[in-house]
N, C-alpha and C positions, 0 to 999 in steps of 0.2 A: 820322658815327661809324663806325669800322671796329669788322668783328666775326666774327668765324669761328665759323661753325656747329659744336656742339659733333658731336664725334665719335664715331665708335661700333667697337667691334672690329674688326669688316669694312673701316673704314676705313684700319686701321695696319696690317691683317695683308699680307702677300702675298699674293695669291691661290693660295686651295688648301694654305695652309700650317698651317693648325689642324685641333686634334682638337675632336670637339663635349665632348668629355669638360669641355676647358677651359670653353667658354663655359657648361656646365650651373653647375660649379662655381660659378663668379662672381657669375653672375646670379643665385644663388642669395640674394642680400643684396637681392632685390627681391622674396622670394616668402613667401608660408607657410608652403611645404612644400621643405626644401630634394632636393637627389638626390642626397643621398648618405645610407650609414648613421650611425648616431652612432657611429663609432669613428675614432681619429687617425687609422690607417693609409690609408682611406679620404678623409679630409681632407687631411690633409696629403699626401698622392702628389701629386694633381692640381694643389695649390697650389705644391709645388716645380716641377711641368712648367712650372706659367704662367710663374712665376717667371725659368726660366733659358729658357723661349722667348721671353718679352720682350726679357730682357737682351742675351742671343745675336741677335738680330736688331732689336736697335736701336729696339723700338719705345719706349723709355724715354724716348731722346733725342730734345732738339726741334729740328726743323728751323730754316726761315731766323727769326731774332728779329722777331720782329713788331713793328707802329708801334705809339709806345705809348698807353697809352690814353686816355681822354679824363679819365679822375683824375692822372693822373701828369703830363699835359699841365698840367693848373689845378695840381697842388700845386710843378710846377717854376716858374709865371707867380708861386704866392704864396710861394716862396721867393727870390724876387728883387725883392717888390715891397716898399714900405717904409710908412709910416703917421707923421707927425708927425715925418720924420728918422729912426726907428727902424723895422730890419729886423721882420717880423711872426712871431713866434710860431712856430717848427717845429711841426707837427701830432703831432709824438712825444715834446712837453714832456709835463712831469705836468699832469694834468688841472687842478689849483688855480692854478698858473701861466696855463692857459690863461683862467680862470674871473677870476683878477687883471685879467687882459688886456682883457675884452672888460666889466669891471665899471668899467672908467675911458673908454671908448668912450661916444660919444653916438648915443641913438638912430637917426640919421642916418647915423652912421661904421659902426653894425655893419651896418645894413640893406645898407649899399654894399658889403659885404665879401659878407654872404651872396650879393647879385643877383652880382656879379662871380665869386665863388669858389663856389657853391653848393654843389659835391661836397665839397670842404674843410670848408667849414663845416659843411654838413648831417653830417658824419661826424668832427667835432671835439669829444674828451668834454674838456669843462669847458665850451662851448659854452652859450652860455641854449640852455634848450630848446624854447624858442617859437622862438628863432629858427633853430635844428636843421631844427623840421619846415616853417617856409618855405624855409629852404632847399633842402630835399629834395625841396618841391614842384615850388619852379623849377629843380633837376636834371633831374626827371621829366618835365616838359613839354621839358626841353630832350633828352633821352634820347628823347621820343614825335617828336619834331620831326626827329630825325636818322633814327630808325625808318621812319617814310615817306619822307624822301627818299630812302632806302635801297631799301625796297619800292618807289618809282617809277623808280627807275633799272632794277630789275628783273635778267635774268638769272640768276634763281635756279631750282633745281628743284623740283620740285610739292613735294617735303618743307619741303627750304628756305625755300621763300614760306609754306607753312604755319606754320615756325616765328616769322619772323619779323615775321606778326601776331599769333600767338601775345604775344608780348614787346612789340609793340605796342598788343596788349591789355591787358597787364596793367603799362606805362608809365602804359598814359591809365586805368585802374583806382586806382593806387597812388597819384596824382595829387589823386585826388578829396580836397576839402579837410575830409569830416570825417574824414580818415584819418592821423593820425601817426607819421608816418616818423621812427626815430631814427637810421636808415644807411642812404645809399645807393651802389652802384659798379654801374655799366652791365657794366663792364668780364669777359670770358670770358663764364660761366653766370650772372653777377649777384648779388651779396649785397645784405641787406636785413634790415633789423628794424624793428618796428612795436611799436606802445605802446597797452595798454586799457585805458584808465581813468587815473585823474590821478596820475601819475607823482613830479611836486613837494610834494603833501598825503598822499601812498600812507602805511598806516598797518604793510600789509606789500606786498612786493614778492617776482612771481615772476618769473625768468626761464626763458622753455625752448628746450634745447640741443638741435635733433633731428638725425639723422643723415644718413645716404648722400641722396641727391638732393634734396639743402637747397637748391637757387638760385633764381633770379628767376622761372622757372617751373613749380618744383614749391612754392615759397613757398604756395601760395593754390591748392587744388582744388574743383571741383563734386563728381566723383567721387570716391570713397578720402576725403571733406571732411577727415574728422576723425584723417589719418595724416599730413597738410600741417603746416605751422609755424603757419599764422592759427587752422585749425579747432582745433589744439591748445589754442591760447591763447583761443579763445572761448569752445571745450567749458570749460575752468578756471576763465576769468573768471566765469562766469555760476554754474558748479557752488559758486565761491567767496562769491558773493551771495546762493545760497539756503540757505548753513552759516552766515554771517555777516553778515545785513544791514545789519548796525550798524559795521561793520570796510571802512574804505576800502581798495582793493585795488587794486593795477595788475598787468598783466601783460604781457610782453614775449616778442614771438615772433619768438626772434634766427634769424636763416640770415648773417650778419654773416661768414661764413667757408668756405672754400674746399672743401664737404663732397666726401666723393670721390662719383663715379656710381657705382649698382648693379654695374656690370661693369668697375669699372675697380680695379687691382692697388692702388690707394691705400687699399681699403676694409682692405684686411689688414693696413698699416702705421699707424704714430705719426705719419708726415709731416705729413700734413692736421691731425692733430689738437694736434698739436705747436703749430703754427701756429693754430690752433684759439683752443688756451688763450691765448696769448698777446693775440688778440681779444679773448676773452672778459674777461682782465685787465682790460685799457682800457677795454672798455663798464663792468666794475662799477665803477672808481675814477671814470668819469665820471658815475655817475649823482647825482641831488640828491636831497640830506635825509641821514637818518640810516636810516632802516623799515630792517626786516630782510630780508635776502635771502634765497628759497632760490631755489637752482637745479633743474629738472626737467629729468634728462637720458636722451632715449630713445635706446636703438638707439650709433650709430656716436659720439652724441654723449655720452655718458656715457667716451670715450675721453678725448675732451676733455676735459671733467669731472674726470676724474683725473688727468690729466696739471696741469691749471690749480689742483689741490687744496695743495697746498701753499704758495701763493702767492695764496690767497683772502682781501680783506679780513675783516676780522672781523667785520663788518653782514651776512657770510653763512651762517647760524645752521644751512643744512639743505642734502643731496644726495641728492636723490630720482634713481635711475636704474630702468629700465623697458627688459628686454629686452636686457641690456648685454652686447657680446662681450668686458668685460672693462674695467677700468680703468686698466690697464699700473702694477698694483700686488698683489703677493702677497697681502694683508691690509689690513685698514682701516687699522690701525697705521702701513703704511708708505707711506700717501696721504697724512700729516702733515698732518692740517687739523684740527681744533679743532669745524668742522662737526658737526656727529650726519650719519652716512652709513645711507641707508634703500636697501633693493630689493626690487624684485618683479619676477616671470617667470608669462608666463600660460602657463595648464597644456601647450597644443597653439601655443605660440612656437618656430618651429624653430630658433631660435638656441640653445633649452636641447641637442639634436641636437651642436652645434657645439665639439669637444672646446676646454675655455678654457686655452690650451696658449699659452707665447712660445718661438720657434722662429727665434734672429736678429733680425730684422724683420721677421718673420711672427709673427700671434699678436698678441691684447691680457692673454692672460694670464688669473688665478686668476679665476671666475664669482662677480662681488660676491651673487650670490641665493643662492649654497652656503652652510651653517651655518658653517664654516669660514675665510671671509673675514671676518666678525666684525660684518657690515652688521648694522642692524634691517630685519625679513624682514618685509615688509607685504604681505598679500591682493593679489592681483591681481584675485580672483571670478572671475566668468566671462568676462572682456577674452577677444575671441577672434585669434588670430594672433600676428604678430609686430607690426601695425599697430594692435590694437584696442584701447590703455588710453588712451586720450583720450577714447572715446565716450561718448554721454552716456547717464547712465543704468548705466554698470559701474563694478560697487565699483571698481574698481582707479581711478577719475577721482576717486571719493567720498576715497580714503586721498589722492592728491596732492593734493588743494583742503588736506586737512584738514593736511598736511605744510607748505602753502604759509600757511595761514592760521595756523600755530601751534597748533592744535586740536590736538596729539597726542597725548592722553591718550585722543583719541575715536576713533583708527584701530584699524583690525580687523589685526591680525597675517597672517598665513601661516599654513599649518594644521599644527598642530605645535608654534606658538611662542608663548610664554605671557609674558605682564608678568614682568621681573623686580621692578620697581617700579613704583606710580604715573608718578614720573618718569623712569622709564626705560621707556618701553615698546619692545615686540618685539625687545629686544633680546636674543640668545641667551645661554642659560647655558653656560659652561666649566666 
């Protein structure tokens, strides 16, 4: 399997050709304490320098096109291959089509489809879902399998080799069979999503969209556990079983999309997230059952969030975001979804710092936690950072479970913000 080590600033720059002013900036979308003051002028300078130093000197553009990947390779083999005289299935049909498809297939004919196409399959929404997560498994050994060949040919540098048993760590981790994979792509930094709890009988269903360094290897941490996409969704699952014992629950900790790095200029535009929604689309129309959905969107990922907001099936009842540099919408109003839109900001989050300004393609725009954008304003308590509302144990995980579980009548507001109604809670008065 080819694979290019992901990149770092030092690497595009010319030597000697940056101010550190830029890199404080950027890197700033990785920290608790950003360095700068909270005023635009101060924001936005440094963010126009990166801006027209990138552009100006080409680091935007990509060099030689590289071989392509090992998905694009399997979905060009199953777009030429055929089943019974008939061509198979584009993987960008509507999910019921696909679901048509694989419902006239015989145990034997799908099973042959996932071992041969496994990345296809494993990442096909109308797909059975049993047969999703084998085939994701036999991706993953076949992804851990190219990995050490990789590492045994060698020639890497001490970072380099580190990384990639890193990745081959967490190949033969993801692998493990009591582990549910509902996406997987080796391909770049790696996407991936994982399933807790019974997904097909789920009575409600959460999804969580998290931000800046979503891939194969910030997926799943020891350290920071609970700022990762898994810890998220475990800290949830479980907060969600001890609000509802009685209420079957699943939870889904999507990285399923091309999040931008901590220092990289994609963190200040829509591109990513653009691309984002349009993932997130496909996983919801692909999911089984009816349950209601809410989506839990932190950080970079509540872009998506609203970007995807107007194009949200209607089984998605709720939009929880936490920490959001915005939703690239002026007001609730003009996110167009039918959803109840909730947020919260922990008090010492330095994105609250972060003037919520759209500036061209800079900028996500109005702060959904302002009274002004027209969200319901729910507690954060003491979530400390920019990383801390997943942890277990702070209000601010207690109002998501209770957002995810439907309980809303039992969430604590923001301080300040009073019931309008029983069934309207924290929602602001005009």
């Amino acid at each position: 399997m080819c694979h290019t080590p992901r990149r770092g600033l030092s690497d595009l720059r010319p030597e000697g050709s940056y101010d550190a002013r830029i890199v404080l900036t950027v890197a700033a979308l990785r920290q608790d304490r950003p360095p700068w003051k909270a005023t635009a002028r101060r924001v936005l300078l440094p963010l126009a320098v990166v801006f027209a130093v990138l552009a100006t000197a080409g680091w935007m553009a990509r060099g030689d096109t590289p071989p392509p990947s090992a998905y694009t390779r399997e979905h060009d083999a199953w777009s030429r291959d055929t089943l019974h005289g008939a061509p198979l299935p584009g993987p960008d049909r509507p999910a019921a089509e696909i679901s048509a498809f694989f419902a006239g297939l015989t145990d034997a004919e799908a099973d042959t489809l996932a071992l041969t196409y496994p990345l296809v399959v494993g990442n096909l929404a109308g797909a059975p879902l049993t047969l999703r997560y084998e085939a994701n498994r036999v991706a993953l050994a076949d992804a851990a399998e190219a990995e050490r060949e990789r590492i045994a040919i060698g020639g890497f540098s001490p970072a380099g080799a580190h990384e990639a048993q890193r990745r081959l760590n967490r190949f033969e981790t993801l692998a493990s069979p009591d582990r549910q994979i509902l996406a997987f792509d080796p391909s770049g930094r790696g996407k991936v999503a994982e399933v807790l709890g019974d997904l097909e009988s789920a009575d409600r269903v959460a999804l969580i969209v998290p931000g800046v360094d979503s891939d194969l290897l910030g997926f799943q941490k020891t350290f920071g556990k609970y700022t990762a996409p898994v810890g998220m969704a475990q800290a949830l699952y479980r907060e969600e079983r001890d609000l509802e014992p009685d209420l079957n629950t699943a939870v889904i900790a999507w990285a399923d999309y091309d999040a931008p790095t901590g220092i990289a200029m994609s963190a200040f535009t829509g591109d990513r997230a653009e691309a984002g929604a349009d993932r997130l689309l496909t996983t919801l129309t692909g999911l089984p059952g009816e349950a209601p959905v809410a989506l839990l969107c932190h950080s970079y990922g509540s872009v998506v969030c609203g970007l995807a907001a107007d194009r949200l099936p209607a089984r998605v009842t709720d939009i929880a975001v936490a920490g959001s540099p915005g939703m690239r919408a002026p007001d609730v109003t003009a996110l167009g979804t039918g959803a109840r839109v909730w947020a919260m900001v922990a008090e010492d989050d330095w994105i609250s710092s972060v003037p919520h300004l759209e500036v061209g393609p800079l900028g996500h725009g109005a702060d959904p936690a302002e009274p002004e954008f027209g969200a319901r304003l729910l507690s954060a308590g003491d979530a400390e950072g920019h990383g801390g509302y997943f942890e277990p144990g702070a209000e601010s995980l207690v109002n998501l479970a209770l957002v995810a579980t439907g309980a809303v009548d039992d969430v604590r507001c923001a301080p300040g913000v009073s019931y309008c109604a029983p069934s309207d809670p924290c929602a602001v008065l005009t």
